[in-house]
N, C-alpha and C positions, 0 to 999 in steps of 0.2 A: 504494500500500500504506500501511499504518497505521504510525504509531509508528516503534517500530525493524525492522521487519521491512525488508529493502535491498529499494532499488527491482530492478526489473527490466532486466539489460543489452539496451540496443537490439539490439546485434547477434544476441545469442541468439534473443531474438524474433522477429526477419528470418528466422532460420535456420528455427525451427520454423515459421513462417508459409507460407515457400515449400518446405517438406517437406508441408505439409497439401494447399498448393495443390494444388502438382504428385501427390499422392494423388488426391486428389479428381478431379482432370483425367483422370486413368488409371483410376481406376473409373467414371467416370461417360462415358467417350470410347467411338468405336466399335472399339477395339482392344482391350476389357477381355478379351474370352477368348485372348486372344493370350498363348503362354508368355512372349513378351517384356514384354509389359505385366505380367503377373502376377508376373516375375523383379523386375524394377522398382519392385513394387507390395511386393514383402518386403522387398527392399533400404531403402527409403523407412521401414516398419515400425521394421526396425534401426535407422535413422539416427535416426529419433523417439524410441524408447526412448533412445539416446545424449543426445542434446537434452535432453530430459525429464531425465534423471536429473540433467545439469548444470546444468540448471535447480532443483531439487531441493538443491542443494548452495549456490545462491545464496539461495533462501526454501525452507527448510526447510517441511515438509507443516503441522507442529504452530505451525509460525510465521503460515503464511497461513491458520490455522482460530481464532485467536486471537477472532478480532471477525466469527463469522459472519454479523452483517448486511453486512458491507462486502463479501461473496463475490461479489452477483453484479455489482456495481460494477467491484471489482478484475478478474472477469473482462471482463468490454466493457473494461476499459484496456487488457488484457492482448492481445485484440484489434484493438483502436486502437494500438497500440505504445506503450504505455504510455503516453499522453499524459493527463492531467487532465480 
């Protein structure tokens, strides 16, 4: 990230990163129409929005729109776990 905008905490990242996975693996597996996969698959939903939001609290939305060329950079970091 730019400037002052706070970097990204590792951990949070980890968090939301294997809340995507494990999304992704449940929709895209052969168990997607299963109520079990689909219970799992809202659960995951909520946990994300949680995440998010606390991520949200760390960079602020108006803080990371600051220097929109650096978006989609900061995004692939965001990705890569923050790294450079």
């Amino acid at each position: 990230m730019h400037g002052d905008v706070p970097h990204l905490p590792p951990e949070l990242v980890n968090l939301i990163k294997a809340a995507l996975l494990e999304r992704q693996a449940l929709l895209t597996g052969p168990d997607v129409a299963t109520p079990s996969a689909q219970a799992r698959v809202v659960a995951l939903d909520a946990r994300l929005e949680a995440l998010l939001d606390q991520l949200r609290r760390v960079v602020p939305p108006e803080a990371a729109l600051q220097d929109d060329a650096s978006a989609p950079g900061d995004f692939n970091r965001f990705l890569d776990g923050g790294a450079a």
